[in-house]
mmCIF file of the N, C-alpha and C atoms, coordinates in Angstrom:
data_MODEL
# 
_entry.id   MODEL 
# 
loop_
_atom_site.group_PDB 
_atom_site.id 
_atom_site.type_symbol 
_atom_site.label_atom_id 
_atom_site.label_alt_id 
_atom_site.label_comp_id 
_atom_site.label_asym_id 
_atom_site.label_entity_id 
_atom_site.label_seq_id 
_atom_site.pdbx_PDB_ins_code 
_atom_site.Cartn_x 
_atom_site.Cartn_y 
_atom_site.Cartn_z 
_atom_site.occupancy 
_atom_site.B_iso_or_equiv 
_atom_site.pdbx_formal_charge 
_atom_site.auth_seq_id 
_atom_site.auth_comp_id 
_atom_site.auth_asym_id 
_atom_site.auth_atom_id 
_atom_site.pdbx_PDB_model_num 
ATOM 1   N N  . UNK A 1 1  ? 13.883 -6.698  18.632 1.00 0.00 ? 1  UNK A N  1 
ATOM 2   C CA . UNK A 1 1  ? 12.554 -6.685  18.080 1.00 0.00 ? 1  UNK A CA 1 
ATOM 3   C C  . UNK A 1 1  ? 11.588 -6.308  19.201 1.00 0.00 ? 1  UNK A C  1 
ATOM 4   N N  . UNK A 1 2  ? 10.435 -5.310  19.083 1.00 0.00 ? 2  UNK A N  1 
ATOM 5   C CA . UNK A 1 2  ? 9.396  -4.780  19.944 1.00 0.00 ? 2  UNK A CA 1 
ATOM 6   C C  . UNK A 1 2  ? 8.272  -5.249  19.366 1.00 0.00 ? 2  UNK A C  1 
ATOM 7   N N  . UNK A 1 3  ? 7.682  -5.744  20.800 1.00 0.00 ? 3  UNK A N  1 
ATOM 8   C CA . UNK A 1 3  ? 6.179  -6.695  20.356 1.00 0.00 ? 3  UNK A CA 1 
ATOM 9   C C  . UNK A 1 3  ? 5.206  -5.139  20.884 1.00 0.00 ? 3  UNK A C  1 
ATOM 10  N N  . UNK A 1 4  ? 4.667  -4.695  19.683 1.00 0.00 ? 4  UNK A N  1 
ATOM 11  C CA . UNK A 1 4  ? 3.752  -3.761  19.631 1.00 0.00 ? 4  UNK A CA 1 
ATOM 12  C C  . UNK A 1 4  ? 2.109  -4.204  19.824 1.00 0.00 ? 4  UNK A C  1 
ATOM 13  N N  . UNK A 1 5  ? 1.283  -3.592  19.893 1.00 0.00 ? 5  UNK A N  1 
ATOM 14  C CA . UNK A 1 5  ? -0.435 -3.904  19.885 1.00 0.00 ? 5  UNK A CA 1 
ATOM 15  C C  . UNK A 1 5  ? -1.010 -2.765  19.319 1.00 0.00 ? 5  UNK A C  1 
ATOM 16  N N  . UNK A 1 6  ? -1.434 -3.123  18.626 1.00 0.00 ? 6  UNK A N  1 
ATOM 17  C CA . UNK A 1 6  ? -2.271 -2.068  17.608 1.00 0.00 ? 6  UNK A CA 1 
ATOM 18  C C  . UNK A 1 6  ? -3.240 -2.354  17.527 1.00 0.00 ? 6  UNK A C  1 
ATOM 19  N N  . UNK A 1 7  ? -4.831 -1.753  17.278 1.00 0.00 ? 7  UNK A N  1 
ATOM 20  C CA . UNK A 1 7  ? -6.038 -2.352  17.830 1.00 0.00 ? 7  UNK A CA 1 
ATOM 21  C C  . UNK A 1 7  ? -6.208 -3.866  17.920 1.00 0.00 ? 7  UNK A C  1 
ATOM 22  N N  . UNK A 1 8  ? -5.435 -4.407  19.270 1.00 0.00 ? 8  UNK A N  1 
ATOM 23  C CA . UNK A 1 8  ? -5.833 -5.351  19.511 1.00 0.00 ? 8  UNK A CA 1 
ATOM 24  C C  . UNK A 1 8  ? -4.823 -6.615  18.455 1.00 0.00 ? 8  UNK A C  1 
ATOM 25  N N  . UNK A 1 9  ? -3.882 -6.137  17.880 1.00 0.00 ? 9  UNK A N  1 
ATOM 26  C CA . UNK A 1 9  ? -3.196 -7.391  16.671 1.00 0.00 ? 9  UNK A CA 1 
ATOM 27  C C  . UNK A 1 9  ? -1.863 -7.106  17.445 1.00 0.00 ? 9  UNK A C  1 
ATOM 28  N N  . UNK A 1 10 ? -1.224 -8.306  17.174 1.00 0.00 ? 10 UNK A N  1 
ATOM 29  C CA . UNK A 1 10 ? 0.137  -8.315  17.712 1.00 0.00 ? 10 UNK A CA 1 
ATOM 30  C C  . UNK A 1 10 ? 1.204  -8.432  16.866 1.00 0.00 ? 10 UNK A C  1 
ATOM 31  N N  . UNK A 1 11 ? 1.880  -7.307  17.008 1.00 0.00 ? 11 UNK A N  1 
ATOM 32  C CA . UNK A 1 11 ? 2.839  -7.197  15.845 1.00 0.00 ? 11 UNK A CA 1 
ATOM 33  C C  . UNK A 1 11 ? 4.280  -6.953  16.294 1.00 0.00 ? 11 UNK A C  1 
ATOM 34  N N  . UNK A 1 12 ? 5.006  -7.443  16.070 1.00 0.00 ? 12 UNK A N  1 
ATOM 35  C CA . UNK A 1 12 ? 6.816  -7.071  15.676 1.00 0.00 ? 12 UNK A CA 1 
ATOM 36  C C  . UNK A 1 12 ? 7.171  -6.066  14.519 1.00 0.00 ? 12 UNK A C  1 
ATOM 37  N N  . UNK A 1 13 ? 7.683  -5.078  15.447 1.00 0.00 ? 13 UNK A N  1 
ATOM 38  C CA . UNK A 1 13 ? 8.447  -4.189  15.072 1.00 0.00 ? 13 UNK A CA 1 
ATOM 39  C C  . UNK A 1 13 ? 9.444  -3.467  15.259 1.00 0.00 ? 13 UNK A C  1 
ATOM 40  N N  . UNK A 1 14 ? 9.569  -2.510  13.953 1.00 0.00 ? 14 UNK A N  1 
ATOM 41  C CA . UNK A 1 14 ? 10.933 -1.505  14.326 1.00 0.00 ? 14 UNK A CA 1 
ATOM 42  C C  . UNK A 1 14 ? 10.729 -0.381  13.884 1.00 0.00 ? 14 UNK A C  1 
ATOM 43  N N  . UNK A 1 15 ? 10.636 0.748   14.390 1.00 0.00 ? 15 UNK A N  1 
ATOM 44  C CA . UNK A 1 15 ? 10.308 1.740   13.496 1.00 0.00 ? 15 UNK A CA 1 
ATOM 45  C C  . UNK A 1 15 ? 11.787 2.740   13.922 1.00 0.00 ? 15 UNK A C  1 
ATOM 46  N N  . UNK A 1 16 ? 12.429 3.355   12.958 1.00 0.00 ? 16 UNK A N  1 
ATOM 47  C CA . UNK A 1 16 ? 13.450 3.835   13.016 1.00 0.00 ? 16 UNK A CA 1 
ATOM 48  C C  . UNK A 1 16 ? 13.836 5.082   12.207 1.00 0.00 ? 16 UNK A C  1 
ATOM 49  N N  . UNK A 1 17 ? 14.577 6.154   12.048 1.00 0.00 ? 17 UNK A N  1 
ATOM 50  C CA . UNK A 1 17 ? 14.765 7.256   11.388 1.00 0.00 ? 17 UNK A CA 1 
ATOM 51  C C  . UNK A 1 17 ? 15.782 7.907   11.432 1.00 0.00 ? 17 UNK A C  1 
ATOM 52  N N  . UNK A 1 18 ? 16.611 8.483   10.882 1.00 0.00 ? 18 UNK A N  1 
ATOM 53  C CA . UNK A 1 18 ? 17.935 9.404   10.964 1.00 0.00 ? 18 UNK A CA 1 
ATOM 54  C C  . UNK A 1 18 ? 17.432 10.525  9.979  1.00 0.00 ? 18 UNK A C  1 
ATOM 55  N N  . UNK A 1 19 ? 18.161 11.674  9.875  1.00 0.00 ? 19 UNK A N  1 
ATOM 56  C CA . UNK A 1 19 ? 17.459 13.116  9.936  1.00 0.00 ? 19 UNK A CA 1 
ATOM 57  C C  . UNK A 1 19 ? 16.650 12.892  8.640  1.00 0.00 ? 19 UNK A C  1 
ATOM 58  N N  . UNK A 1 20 ? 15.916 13.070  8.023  1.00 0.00 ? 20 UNK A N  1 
ATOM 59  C CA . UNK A 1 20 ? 15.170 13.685  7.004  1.00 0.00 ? 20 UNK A CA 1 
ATOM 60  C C  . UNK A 1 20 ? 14.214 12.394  7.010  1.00 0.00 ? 20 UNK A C  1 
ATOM 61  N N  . UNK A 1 21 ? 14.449 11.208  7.468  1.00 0.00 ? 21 UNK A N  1 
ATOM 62  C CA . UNK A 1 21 ? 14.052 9.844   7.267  1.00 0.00 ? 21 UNK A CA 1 
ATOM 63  C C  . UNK A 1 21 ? 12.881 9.344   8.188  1.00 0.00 ? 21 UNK A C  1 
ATOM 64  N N  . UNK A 1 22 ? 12.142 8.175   7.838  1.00 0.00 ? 22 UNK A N  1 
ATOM 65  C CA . UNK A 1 22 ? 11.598 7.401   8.971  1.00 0.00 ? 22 UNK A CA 1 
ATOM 66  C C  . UNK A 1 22 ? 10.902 6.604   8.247  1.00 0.00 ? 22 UNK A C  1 
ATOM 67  N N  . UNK A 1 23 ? 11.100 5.247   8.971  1.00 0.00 ? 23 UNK A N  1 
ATOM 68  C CA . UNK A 1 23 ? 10.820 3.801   8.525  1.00 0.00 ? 23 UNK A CA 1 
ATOM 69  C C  . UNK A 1 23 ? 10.155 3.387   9.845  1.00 0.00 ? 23 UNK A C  1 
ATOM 70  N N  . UNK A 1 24 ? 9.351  1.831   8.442  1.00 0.00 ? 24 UNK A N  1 
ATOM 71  C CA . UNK A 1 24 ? 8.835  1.916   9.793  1.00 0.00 ? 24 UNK A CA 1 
ATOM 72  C C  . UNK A 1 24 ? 8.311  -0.347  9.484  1.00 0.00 ? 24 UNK A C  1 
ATOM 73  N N  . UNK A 1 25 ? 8.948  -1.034  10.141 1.00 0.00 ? 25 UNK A N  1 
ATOM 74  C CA . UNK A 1 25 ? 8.841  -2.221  9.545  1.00 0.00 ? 25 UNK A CA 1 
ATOM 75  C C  . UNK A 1 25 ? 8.111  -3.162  10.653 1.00 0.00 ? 25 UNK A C  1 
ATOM 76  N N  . UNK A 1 26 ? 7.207  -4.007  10.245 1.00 0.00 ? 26 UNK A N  1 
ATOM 77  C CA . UNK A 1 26 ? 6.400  -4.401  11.049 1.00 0.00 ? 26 UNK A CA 1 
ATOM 78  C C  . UNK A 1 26 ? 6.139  -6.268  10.280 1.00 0.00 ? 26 UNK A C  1 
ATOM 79  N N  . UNK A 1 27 ? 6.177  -7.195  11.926 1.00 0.00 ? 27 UNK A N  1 
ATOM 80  C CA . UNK A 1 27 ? 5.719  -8.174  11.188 1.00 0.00 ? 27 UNK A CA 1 
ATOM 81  C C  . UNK A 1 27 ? 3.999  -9.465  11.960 1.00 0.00 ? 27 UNK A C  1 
ATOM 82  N N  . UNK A 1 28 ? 2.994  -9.046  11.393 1.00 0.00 ? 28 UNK A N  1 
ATOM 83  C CA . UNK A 1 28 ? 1.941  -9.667  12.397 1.00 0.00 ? 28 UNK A CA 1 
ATOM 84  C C  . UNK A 1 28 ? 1.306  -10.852 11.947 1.00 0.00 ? 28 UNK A C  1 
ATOM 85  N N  . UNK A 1 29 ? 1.542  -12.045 12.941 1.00 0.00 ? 29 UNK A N  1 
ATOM 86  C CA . UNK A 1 29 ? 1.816  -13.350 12.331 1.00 0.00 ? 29 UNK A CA 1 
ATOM 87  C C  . UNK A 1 29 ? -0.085 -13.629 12.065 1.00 0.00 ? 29 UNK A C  1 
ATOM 88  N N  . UNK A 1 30 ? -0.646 -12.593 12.942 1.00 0.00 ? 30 UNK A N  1 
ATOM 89  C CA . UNK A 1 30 ? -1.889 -13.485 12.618 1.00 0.00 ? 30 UNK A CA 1 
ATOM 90  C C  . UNK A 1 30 ? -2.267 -12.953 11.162 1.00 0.00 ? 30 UNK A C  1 
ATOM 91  N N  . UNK A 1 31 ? -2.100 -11.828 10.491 1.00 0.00 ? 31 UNK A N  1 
ATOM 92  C CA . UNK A 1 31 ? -2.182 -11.370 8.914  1.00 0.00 ? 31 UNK A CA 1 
ATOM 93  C C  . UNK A 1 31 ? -0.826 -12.262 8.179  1.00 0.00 ? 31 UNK A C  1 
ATOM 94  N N  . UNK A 1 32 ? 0.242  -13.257 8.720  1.00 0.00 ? 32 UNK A N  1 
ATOM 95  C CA . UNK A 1 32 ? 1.378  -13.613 7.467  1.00 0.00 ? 32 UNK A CA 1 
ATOM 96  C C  . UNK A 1 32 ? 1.595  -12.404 6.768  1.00 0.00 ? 32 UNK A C  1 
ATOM 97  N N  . UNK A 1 33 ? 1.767  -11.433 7.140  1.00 0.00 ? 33 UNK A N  1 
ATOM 98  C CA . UNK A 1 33 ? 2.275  -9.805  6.578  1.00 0.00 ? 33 UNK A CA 1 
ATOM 99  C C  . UNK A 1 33 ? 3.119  -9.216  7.447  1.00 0.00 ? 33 UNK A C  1 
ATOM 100 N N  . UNK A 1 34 ? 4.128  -9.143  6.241  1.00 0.00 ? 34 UNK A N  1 
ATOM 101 C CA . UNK A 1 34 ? 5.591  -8.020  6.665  1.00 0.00 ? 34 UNK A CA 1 
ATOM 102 C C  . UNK A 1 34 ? 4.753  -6.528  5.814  1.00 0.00 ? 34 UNK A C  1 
ATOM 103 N N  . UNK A 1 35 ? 4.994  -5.354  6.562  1.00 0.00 ? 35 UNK A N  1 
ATOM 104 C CA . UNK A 1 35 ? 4.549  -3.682  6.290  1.00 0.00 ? 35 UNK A CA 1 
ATOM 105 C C  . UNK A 1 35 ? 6.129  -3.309  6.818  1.00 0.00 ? 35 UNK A C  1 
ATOM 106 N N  . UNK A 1 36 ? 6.483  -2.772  5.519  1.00 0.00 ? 36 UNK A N  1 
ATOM 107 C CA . UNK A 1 36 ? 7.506  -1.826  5.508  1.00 0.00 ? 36 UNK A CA 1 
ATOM 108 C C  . UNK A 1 36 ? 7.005  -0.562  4.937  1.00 0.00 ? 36 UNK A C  1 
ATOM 109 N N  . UNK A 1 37 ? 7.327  0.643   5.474  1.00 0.00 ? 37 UNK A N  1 
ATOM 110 C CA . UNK A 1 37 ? 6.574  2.434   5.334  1.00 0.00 ? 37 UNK A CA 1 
ATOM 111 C C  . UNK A 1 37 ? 7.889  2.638   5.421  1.00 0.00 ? 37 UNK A C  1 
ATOM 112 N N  . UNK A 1 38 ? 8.132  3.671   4.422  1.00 0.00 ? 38 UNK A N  1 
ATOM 113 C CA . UNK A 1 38 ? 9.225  4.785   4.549  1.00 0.00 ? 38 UNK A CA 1 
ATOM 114 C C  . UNK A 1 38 ? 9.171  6.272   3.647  1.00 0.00 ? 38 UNK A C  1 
ATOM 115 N N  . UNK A 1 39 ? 9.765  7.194   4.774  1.00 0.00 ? 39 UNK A N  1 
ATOM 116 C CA . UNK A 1 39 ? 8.989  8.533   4.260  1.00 0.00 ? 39 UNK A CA 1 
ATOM 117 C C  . UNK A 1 39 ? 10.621 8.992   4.553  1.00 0.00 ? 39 UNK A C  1 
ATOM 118 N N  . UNK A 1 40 ? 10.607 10.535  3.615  1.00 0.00 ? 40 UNK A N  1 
ATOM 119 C CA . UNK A 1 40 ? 12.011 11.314  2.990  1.00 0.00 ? 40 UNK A CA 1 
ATOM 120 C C  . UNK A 1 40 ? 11.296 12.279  3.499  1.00 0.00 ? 40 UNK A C  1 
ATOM 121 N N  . UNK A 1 41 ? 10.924 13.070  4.994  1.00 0.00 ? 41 UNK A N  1 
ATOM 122 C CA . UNK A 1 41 ? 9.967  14.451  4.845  1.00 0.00 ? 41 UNK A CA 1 
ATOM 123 C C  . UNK A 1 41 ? 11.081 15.386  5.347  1.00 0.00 ? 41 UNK A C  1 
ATOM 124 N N  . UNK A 1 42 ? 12.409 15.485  5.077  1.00 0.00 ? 42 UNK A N  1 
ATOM 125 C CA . UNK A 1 42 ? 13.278 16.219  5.497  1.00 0.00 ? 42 UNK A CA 1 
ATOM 126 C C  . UNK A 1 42 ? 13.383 17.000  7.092  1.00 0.00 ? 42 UNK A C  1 
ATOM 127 N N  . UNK A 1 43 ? 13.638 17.620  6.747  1.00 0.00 ? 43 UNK A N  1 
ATOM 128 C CA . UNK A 1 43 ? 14.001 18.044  8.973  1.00 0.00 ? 43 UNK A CA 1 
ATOM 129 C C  . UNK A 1 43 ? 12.375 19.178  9.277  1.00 0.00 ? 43 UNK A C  1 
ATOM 130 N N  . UNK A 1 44 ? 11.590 18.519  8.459  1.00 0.00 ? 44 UNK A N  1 
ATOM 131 C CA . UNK A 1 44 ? 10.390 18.476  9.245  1.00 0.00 ? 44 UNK A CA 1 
ATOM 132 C C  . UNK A 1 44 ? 9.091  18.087  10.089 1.00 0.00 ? 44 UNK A C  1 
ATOM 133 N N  . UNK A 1 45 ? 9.848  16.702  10.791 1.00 0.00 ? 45 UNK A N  1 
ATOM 134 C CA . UNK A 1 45 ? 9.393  15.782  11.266 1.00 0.00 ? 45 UNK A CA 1 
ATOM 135 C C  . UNK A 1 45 ? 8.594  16.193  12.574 1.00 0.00 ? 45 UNK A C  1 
ATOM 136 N N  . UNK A 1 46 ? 8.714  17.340  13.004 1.00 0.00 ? 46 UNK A N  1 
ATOM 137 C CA . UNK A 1 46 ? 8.011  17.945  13.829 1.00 0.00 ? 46 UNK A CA 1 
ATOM 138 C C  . UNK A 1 46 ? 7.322  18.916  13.546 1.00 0.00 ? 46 UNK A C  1 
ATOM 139 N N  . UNK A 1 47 ? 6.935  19.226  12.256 1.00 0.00 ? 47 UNK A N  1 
ATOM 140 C CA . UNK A 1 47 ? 6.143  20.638  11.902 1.00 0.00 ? 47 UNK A CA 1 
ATOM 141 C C  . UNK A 1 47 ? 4.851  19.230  11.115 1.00 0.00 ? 47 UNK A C  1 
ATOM 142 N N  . UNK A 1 48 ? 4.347  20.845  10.941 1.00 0.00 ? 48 UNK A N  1 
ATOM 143 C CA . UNK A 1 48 ? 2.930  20.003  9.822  1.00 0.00 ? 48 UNK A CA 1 
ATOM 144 C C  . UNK A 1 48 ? 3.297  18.935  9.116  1.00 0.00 ? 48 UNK A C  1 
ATOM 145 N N  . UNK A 1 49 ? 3.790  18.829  8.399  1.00 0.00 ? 49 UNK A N  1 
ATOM 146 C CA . UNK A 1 49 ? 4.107  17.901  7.628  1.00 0.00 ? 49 UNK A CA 1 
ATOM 147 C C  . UNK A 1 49 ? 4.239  16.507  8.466  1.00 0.00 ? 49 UNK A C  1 
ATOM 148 N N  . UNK A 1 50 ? 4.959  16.793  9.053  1.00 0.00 ? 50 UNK A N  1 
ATOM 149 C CA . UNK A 1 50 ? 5.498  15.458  9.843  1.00 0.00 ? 50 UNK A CA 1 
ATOM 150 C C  . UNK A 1 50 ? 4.238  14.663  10.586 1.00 0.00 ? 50 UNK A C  1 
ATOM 151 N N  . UNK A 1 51 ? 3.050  15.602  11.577 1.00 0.00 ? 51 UNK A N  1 
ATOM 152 C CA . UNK A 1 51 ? 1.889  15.189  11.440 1.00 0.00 ? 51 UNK A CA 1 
ATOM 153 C C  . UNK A 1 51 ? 1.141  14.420  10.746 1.00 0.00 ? 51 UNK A C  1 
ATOM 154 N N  . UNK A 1 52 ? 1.194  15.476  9.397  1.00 0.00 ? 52 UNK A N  1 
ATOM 155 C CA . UNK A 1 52 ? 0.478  14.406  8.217  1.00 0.00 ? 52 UNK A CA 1 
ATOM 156 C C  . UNK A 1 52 ? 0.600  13.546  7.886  1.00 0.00 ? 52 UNK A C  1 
ATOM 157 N N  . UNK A 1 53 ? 2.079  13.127  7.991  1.00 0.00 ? 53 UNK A N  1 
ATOM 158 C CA . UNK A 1 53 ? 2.901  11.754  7.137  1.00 0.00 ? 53 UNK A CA 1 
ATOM 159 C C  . UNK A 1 53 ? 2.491  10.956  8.484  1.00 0.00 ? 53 UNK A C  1 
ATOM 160 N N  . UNK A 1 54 ? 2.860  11.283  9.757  1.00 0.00 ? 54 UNK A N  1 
ATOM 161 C CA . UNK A 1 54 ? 2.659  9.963   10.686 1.00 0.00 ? 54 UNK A CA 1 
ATOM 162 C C  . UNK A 1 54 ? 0.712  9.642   10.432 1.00 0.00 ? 54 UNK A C  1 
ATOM 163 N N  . UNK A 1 55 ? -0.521 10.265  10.541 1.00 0.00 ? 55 UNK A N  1 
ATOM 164 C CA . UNK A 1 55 ? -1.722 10.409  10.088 1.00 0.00 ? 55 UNK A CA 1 
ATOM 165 C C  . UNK A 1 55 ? -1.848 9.406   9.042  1.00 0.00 ? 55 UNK A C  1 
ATOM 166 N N  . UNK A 1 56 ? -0.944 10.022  7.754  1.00 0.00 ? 56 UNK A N  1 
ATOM 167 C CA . UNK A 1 56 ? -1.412 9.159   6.869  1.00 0.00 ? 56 UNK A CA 1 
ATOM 168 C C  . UNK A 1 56 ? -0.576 7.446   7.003  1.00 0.00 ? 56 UNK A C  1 
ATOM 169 N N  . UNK A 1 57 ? 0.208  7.678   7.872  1.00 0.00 ? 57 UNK A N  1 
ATOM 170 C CA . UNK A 1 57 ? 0.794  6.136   8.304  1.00 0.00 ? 57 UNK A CA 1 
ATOM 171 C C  . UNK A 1 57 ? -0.096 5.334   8.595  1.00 0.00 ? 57 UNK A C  1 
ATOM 172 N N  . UNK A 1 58 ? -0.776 6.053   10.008 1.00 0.00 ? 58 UNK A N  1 
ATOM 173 C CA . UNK A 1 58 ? -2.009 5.248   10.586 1.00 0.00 ? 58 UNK A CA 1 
ATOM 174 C C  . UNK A 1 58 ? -3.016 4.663   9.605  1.00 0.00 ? 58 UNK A C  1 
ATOM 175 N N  . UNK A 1 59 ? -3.681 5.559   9.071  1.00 0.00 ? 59 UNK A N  1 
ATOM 176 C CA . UNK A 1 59 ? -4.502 4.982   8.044  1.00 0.00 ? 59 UNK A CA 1 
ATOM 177 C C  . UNK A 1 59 ? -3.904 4.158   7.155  1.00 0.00 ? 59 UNK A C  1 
ATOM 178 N N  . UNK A 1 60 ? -2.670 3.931   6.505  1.00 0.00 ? 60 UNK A N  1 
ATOM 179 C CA . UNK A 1 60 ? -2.533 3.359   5.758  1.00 0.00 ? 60 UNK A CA 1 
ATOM 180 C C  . UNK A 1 60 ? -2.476 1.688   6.209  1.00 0.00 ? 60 UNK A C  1 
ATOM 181 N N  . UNK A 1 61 ? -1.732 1.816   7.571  1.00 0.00 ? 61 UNK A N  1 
ATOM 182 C CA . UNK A 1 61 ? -1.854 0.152   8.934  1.00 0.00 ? 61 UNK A CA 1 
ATOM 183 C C  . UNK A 1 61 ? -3.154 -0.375  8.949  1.00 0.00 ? 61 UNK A C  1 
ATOM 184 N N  . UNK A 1 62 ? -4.118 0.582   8.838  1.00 0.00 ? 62 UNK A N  1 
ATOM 185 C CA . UNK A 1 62 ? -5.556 0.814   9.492  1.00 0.00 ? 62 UNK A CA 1 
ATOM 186 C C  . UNK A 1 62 ? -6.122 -0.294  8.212  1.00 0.00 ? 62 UNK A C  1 
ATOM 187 N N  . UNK A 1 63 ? -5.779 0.144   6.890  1.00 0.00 ? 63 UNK A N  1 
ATOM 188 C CA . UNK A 1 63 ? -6.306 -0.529  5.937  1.00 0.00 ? 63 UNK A CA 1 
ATOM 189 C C  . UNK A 1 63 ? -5.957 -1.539  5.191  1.00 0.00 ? 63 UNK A C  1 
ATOM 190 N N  . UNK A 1 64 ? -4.346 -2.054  5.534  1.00 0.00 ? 64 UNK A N  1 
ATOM 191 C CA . UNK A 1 64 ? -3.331 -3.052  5.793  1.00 0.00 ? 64 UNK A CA 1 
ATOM 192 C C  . UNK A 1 64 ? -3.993 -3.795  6.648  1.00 0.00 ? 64 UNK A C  1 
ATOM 193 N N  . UNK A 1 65 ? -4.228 -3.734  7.776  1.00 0.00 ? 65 UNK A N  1 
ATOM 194 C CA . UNK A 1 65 ? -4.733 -5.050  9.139  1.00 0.00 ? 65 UNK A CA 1 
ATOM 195 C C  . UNK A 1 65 ? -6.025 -5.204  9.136  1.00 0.00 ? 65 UNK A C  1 
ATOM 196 N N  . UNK A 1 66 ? -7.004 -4.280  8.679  1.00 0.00 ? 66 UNK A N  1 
ATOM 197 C CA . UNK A 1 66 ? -7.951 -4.971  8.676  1.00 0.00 ? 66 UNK A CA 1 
ATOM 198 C C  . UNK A 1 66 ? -8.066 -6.392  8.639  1.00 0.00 ? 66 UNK A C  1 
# 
């Protein structure tokens, strides 16, 4: 388990992926919230796409931890 910091919150995680895949599981005791994300963007995890999906990850944490 990796103790991450994300603005300032302390969270446990794992974020992990095999080809087409990526997950992403997180647990931050001061929210009592487990965030599990998982995206299918096929073997384009380094083109545009893959950008977007990590982008729209952020925001989606962003509005989760508040």
């Amino acid at each position: 388990m990796v103790l991450v910091l994300i603005g300032g919150i302390v969270e446990y995680g794992h974020g992990g992926g095999g080809l087409g895949a990526g997950c992403l599981l997180l647990y931050v005791p001061a929210k009592k919230t487990y965030v599990f994300l998982a995206t299918n963007i096929g073997v384009v995890i380094n083109g545009e796409a893959g950008v977007k999906v990590n982008k729209m990850k952020d925001e989606i944490l962003g509005i989760l931890l508040q």
